[in-house]
PALUMTOR-395394 format. One record per residue (C-alpha): residue number from 1; x, y, z. Coordinates in nm, 3 decimals. Layout:
BEGIN
{NUM {X Y Z}}
...
***
This chain:
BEGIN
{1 {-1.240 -6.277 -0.103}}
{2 {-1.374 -6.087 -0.402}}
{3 {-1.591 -5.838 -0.104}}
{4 {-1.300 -5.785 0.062}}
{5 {-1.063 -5.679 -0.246}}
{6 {-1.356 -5.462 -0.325}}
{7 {-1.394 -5.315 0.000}}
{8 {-1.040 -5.293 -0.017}}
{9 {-1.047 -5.088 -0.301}}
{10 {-1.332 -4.881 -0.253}}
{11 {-1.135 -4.785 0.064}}
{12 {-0.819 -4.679 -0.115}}
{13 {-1.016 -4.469 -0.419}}
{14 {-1.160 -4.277 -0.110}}
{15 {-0.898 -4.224 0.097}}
{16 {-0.719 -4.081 -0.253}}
{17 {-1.022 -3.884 -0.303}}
{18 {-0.993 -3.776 0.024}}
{19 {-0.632 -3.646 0.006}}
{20 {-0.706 -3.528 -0.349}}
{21 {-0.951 -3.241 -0.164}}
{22 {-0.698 -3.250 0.141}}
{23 {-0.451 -3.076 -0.091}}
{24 {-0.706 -2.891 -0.314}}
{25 {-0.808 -2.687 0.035}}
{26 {-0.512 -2.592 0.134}}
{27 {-0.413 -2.271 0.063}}
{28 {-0.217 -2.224 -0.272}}
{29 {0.089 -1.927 -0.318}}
{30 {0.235 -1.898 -0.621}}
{31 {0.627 -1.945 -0.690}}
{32 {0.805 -1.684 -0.813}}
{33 {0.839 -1.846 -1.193}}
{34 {0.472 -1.927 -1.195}}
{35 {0.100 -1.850 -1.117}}
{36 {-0.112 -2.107 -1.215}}
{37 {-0.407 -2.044 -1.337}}
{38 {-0.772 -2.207 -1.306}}
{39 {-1.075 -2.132 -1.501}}
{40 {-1.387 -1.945 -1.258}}
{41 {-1.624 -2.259 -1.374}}
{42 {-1.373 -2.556 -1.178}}
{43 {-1.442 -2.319 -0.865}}
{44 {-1.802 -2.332 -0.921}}
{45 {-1.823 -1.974 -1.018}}
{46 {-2.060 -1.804 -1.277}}
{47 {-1.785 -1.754 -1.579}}
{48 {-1.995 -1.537 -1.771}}
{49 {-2.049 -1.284 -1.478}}
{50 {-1.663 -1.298 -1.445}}
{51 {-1.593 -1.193 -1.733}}
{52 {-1.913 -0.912 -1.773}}
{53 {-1.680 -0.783 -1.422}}
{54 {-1.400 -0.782 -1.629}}
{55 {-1.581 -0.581 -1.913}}
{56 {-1.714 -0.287 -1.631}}
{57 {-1.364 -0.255 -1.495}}
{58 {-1.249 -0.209 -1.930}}
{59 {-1.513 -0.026 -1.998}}
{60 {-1.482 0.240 -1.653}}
{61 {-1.119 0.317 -1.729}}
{62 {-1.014 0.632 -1.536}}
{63 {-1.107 0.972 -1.729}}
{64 {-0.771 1.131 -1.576}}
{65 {-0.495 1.175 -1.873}}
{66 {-0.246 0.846 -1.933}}
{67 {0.035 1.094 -1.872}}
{68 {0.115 1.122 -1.533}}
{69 {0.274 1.427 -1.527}}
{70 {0.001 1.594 -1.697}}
{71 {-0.269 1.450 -1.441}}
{72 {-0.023 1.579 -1.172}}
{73 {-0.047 1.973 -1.319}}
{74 {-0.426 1.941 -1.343}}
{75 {-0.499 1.865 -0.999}}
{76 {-0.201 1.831 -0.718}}
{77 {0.004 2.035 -0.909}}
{78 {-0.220 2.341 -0.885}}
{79 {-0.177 2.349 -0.516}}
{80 {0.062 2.582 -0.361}}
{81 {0.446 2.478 -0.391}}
{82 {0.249 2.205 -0.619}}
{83 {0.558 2.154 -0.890}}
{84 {0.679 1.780 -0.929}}
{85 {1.006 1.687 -0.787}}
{86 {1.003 1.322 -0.831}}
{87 {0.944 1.066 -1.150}}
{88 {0.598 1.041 -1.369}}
{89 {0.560 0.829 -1.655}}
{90 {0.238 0.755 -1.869}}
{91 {0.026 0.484 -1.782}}
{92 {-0.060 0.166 -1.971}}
{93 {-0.418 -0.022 -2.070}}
{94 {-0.681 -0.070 -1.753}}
{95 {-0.544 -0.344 -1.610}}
{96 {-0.669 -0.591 -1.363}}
{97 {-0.613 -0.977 -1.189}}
{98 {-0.877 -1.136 -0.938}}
{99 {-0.690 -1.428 -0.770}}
{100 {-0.943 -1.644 -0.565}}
{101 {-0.777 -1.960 -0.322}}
{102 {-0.412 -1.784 -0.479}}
{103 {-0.513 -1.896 -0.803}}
{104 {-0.574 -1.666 -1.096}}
{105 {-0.912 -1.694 -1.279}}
{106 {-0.910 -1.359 -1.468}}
{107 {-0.689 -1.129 -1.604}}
{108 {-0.674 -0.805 -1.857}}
{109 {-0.483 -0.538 -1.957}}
{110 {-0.131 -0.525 -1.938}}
{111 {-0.028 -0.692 -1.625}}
{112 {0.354 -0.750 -1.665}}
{113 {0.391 -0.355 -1.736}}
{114 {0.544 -0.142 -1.445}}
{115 {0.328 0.180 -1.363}}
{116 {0.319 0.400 -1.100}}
{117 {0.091 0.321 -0.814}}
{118 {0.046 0.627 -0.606}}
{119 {-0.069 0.593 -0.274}}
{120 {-0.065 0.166 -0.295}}
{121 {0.315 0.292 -0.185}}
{122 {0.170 0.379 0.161}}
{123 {0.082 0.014 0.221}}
{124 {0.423 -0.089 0.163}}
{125 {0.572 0.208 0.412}}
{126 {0.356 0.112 0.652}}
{127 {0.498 -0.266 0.626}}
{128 {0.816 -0.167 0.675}}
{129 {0.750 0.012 0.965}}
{130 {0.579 -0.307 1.090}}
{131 {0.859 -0.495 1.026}}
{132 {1.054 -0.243 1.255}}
{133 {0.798 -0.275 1.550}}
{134 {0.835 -0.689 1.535}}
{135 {1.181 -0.632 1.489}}
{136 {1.225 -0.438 1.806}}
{137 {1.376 -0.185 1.634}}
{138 {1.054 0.033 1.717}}
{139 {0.967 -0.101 2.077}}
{140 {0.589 0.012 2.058}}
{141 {0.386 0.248 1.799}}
{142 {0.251 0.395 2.123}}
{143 {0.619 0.563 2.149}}
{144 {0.642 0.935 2.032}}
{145 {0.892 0.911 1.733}}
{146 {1.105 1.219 1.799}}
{147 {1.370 0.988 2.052}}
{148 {1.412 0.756 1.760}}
{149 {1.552 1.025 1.489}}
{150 {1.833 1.218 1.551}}
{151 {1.948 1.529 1.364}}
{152 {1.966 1.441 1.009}}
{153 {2.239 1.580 0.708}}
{154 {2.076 1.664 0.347}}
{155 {2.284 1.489 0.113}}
{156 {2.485 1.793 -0.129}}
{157 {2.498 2.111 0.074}}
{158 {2.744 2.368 -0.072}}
{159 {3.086 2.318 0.115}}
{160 {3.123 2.706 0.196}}
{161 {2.784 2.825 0.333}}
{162 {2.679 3.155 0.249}}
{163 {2.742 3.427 0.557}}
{164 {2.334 3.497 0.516}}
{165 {2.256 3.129 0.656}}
{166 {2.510 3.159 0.953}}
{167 {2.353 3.059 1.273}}
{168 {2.095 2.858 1.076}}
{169 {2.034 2.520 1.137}}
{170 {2.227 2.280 0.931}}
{171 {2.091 1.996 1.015}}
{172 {1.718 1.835 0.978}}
{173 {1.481 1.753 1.285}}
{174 {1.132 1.692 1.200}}
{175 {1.015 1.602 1.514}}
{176 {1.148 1.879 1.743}}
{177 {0.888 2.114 1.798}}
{178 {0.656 2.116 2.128}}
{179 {0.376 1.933 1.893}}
{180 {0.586 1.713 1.683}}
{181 {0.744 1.607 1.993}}
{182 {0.416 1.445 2.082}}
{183 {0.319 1.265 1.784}}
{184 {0.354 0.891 1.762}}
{185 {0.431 0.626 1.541}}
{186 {0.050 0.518 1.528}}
{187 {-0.092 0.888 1.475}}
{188 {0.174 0.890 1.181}}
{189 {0.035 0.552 1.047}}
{190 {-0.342 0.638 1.129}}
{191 {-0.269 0.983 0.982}}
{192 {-0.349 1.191 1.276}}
{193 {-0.080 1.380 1.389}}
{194 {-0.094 1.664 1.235}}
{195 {0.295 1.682 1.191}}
{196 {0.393 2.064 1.170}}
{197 {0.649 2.194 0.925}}
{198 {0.828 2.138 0.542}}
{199 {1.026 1.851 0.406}}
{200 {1.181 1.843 0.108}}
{201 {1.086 2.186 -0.017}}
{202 {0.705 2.121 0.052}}
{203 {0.486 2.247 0.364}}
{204 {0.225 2.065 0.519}}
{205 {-0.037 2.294 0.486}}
{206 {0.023 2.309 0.071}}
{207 {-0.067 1.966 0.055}}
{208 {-0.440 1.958 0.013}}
{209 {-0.472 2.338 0.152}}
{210 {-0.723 2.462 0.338}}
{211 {-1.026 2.650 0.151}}
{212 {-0.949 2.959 0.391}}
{213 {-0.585 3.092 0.335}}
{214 {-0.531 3.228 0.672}}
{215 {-0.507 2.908 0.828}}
{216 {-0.193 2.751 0.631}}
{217 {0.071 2.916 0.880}}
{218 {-0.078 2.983 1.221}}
{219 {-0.380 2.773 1.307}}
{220 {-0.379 2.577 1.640}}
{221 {-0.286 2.259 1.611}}
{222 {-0.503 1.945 1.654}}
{223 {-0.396 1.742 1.965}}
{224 {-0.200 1.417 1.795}}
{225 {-0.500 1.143 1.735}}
{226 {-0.825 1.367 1.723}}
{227 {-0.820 1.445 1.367}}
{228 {-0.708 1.282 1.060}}
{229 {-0.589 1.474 0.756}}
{230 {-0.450 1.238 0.440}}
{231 {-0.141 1.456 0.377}}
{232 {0.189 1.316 0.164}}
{233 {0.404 1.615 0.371}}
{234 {0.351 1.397 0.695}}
{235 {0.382 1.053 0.515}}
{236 {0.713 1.126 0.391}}
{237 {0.784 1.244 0.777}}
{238 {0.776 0.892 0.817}}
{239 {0.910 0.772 0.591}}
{240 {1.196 0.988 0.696}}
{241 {1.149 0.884 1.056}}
{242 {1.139 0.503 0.954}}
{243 {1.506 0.525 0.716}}
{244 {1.651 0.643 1.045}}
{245 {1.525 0.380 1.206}}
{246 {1.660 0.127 0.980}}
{247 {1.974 0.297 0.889}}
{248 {1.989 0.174 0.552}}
{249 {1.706 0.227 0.237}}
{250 {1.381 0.126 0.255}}
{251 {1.329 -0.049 -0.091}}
{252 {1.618 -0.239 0.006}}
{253 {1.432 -0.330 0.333}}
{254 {1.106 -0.454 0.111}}
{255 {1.295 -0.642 -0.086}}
{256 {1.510 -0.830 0.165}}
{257 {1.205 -0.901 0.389}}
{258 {0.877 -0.900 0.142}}
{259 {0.927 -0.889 -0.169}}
{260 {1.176 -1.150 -0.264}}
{261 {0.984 -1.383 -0.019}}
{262 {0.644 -1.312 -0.207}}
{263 {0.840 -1.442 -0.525}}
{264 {0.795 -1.063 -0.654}}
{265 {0.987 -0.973 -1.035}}
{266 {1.301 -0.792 -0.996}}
{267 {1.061 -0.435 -1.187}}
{268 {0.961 -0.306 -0.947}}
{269 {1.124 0.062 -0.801}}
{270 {1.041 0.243 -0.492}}
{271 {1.178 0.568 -0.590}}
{272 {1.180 0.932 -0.354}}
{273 {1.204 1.309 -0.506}}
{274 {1.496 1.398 -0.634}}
{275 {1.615 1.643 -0.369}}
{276 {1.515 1.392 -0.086}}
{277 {1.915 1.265 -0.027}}
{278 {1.999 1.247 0.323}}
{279 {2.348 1.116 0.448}}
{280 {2.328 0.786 0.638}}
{281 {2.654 0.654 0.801}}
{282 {2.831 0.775 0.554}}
{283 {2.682 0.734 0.224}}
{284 {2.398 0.896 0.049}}
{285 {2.097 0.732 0.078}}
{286 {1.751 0.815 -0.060}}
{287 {1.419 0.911 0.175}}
{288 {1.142 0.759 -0.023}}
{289 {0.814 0.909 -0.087}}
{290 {0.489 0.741 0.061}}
{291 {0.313 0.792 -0.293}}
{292 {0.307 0.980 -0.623}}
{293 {0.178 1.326 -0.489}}
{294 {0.460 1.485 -0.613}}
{295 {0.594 1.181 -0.843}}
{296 {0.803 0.884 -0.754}}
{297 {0.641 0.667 -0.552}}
{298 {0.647 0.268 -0.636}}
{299 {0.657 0.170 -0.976}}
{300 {0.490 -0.209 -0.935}}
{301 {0.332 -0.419 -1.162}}
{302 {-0.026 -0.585 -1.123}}
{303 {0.080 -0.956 -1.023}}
{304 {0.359 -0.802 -0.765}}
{305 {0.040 -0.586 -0.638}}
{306 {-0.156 -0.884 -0.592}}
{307 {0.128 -1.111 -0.434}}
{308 {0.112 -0.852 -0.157}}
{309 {-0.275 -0.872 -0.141}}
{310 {-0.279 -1.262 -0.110}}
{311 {0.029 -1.212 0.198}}
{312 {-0.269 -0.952 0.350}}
{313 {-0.547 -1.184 0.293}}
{314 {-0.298 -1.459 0.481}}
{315 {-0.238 -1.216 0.729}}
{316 {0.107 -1.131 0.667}}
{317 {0.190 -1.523 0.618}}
{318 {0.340 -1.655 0.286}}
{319 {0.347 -2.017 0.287}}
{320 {0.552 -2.077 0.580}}
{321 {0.686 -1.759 0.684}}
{322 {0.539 -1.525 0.906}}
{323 {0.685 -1.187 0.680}}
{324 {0.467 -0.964 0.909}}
{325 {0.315 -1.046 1.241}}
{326 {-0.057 -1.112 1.284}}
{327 {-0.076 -0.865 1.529}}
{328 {0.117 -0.596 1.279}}
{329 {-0.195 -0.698 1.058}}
{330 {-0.434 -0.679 1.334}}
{331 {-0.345 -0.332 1.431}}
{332 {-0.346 -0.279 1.065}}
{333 {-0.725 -0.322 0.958}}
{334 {-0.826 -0.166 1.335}}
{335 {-1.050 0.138 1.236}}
{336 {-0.921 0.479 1.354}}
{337 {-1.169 0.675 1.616}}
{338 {-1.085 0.975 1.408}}
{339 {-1.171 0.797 1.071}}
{340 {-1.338 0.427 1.080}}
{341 {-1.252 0.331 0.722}}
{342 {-0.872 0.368 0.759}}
{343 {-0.645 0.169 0.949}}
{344 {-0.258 0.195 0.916}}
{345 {-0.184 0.387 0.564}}
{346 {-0.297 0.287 0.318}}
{347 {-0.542 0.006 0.450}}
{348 {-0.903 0.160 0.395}}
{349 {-1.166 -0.093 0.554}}
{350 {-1.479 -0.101 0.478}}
{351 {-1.638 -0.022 0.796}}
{352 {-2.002 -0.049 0.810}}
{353 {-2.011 -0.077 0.454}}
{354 {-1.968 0.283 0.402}}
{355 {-1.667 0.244 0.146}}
{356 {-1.799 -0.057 -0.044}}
{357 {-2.124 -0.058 -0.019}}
{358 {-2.164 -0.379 -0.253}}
{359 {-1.855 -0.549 -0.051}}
{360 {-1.829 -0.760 0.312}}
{361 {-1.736 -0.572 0.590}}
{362 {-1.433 -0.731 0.722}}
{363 {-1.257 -0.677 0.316}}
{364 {-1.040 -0.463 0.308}}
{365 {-0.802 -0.244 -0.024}}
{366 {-0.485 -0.076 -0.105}}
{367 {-0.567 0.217 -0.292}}
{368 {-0.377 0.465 -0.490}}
{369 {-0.461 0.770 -0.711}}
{370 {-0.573 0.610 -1.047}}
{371 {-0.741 0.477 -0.950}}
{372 {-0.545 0.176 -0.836}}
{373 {-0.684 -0.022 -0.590}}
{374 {-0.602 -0.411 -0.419}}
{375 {-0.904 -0.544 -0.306}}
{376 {-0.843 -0.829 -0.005}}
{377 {-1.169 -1.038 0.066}}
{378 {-1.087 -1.293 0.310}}
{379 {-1.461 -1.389 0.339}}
{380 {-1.451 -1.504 -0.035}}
{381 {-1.068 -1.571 -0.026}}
{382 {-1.050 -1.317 -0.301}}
{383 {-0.781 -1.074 -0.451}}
{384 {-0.838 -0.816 -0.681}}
{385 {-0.617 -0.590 -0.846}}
{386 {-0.788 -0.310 -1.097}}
{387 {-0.544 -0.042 -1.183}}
{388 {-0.675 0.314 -1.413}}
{389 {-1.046 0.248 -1.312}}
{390 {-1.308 0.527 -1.250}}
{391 {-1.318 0.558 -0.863}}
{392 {-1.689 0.644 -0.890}}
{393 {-1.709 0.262 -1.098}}
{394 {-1.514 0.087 -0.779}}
{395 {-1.784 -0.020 -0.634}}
{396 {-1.959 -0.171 -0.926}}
{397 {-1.700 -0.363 -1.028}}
{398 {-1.674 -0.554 -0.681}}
{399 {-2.056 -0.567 -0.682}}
{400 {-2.027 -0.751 -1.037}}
{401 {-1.734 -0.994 -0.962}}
{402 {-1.911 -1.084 -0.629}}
{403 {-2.182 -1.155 -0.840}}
{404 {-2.010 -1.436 -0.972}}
{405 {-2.007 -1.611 -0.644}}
{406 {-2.296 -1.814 -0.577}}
{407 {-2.545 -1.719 -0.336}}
{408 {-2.481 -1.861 0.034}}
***
C-alpha cells in the first residue's frame, strides 16, 4: 500500500511539474495594466552580459541634438522646400526594453516618456493598409491605387477664389497622371513607385534630392517596381491613398484595431502636418504623415513600441486574435527584388546578413531616424526596443545582447 501511495504521488508531483512547464512555454502577452517582469538569470541567460548590452546602447546615445527641430534644420531641413510643417519636440534619455518569451528582463532610460519616432510610423501605415487588404476594403496590393481614390477637397480653401486660379484644378488627385496611374499598392509599400508630383506643399524630388539638379523636374521615370527610392513625399501618397480608403482617420483606425488590442497607453499620437486637412464626408479630417521628415509623425512610447514588436514576432497574433493576417505579415518581411533588406515600409530584414551583420537572418526591425529601432528575433523569441542610439553602434548592441544567450 505504502508503493502505491508513493507511486501515486510521485505521479501527481510530475504531472504538476509537467503542467508547471506546460504553462511556462506558452507564449506570454502582457495586459494592458501590467508587464511582468523576469530577471535574464531564471531564463538561463548570462545577466552580466545583459546588462554590459544595456551599458553600449547608454553609452552609444545618438550624437544628433535632443531637440528635434534643431536636428530637422541640420540635415532634412537643408533640402529644398526643407522647412517643417508638422510637430518636433526634444527627446528624452537613451532609452531601451528587450522583452524575451513577452517578458521583460531589461530596461533603461525613460520608457513611459512619449517621443517622436520617425520612420517606426511607417510600420504602423503599412498595418493599416494591411488591415484594409484583409478587410477587403483593398481587394489585392497587386491593384493600381488610382481606382480606389477619388478627387479629394483640401480642408480651408478661401470661399471666393482668386480670378488668377480660374480654370485650375480645385480638387486633389495624386494618382492621375499616365505613371501614377500605374503604380500599385505594393510598389507604394515596397517603395518603388516612383510616385510623380507634390503633396502638401512638398515635391518628390526635394525629398532626398538628387546630387545633379537637372534631374528634379524632368527625368524619365522609373517603370513602377524597378527601383526603390525611401522618399516621405510618396509615403504620405499613401497615406493619403489609404484615409480614402478607410473614409475615416487613420490613428483612429490603429487604435480601434491594434492598439487597444495590444493593451497600448492611451499617449500615444499619430499626428500629420499642419496643412495636411482634407474634407472627408463632410468633416475635416487629418492625412497623417508616414514619419517625422518634416515633423509629426507618431509620438509612442518604448513599451507601446515593443507591444507592437511582440504582435510582429507572433505574426500579427495577440493572444487570441489574429489583429493582422499571417499572410499580411508574410508579404511583409518578403524582400523586395529592387532592395532585399526591405519589405513593406518600414520592415528592414536582414537579408543575408547584410543589415545586421551580428544578427539571424530571418530577424527582422522597425526603424526610425534616431535612431529608433524595434528589433523582432523570432529565432531567440526576442524584442528589443533602443530609441536615441548611434546607428553606426546598432549592430553592436544586438551583437552584445545576443551574447547573453548561450551558445547552441
Amino acid at each position: 500500500m505504502f508503493r502505491l501511495l508513493l507511486a501515486l504521488l510521485c505521479l501527481s508531483i510530475g504531472a504538476a511539474f509537467a503542467q508547471k512547464k506546460k504553462i511556462s512555454e506558452a507564449p506570454y502577452f502582457p495586459t494592458a495594466q501590467q508587464w511582468e517582469h523576469r530577471t535574464p538569470q531564471e531564463f538561463g541567460l548570462d545577466a552580466a552580459r545583459m546588462q554590459e548590452a544595456v551599458a553600449f546602447a547608454k553609452a552609444n546615445e545618438s550624437k544628433n541634438p535632443r531637440s528635434m527641430e534643431q536636428s530637422h534644420y541640420q540635415s532634412f531641413g537643408k533640402e529644398p522646400y526643407g522647412f517643417a510643417i508638422g510637430p518636433f519636440a526634444e527627446r528624452g534619455e537613451p532609452t531601451g526594453l528587450i522583452i524575451y518569451r513577452g517578458y521583460l528582463i531589461a530596461n533603461w532610460g525613460e520608457p513611459l516618456r512619449c517621443d517622436m519616432t520617425h520612420s517606426v510610423t511607417k510600420s504602423f501605415l503599412s498595418s493599416v493598409v494591411g488591415l484594409a487588404v484583409d478587410q477587403g476594403l483593398i481587394r489585392s496590393v497587386h491593384d493600381t491605387v488610382a481606382p480606389y481614390v477619388p478627387p479629394i477637397e483640401v480642408y480651408g480653401q478661401p470661399l471666393l477664389r482668386p480670378a488668377d486660379e480660374l480654370g485650375q484644378p480645385e480638387l486633389l488627385r495624386p494618382f492621375d497622371t499616365p505613371h501614377n496611374r500605374t503604380i500599385t499598392w505594393d510598389h507604394l509599400l515596397r517603395q518603388t513607385s516612383d510616385w510623380e508630383g507634390t503633396l502638401w506643399g512638398k515635391p518628390e524630388w526635394a525629398d532626398r534630392p538628387a546630387a545633379q539638379s537637372s534631374e528634379w523636374l524632368n527625368r524619365k521615370r522609373h517603370t513602377p517596381g524597378s527601383v526603390y527610392e525611401y522618399n516621405d513625399v510618396r509615403v504620405n501618397a499613401l497615406a493619403l491613398a489609404a484615409t480614402s480608403i478607410w473614409r475615416k482617420p487613420l490613428p483612429e483606425v490603429l487604435k480601434t484595431q491594434i492598439m487597444d488590442p495590444i493593451g497600448a497607453s492611451n499617449t500615444w499620437r499619430w499626428t500629420g502636418y499642419r496643412n495636411a486637412w482634407i474634407v472627408l464626408d463632410g468633416q475635416p479630417v487629418q492625412s497623417v504623415s508616414g514619419g517625422g521628415h518634416w515633423g509629426g509623425g507618431m509620438f509612442i512610447n518604448a513599451y507601446d513600441m515593443a507591444r507592437f514588436g511582440l504582435l510582429t514576432l507572433h505574426k500579427g497574433r495577440w493572444k487570441d486574435r489574429q489583429l493582422l493576417s499571417e499572410n499580411w505579415v508574410s508579404q511583409a518581411r518578403t524582400p523586395t527584388t529592387a532592395q532585399p533588406t526591405y519589405g513593406y515600409m518600414n520592415w528592414f530584414l536582414n537579408t543575408e546578413g547584410k543589415y545586421l551583420p551580428s544578427a539571424p537572418v530571418t530577424a527582422f526591425t522597425h526603424v526610425g531616424n534616431g535612431t529608433n529601432i524595434i528589433y523582432v528575433d523570432p529565432e531567440h523569441e526576442l524584442v528589443v526596443v533602443a530609441r536615441w542610439i548611434d546607428q553606426k553602434a546598432l549592430d553592436g548592441f544586438i551583437k552584445k545582447v545576443l551574447e547573453a544567450f548561450p551558445k547552441k
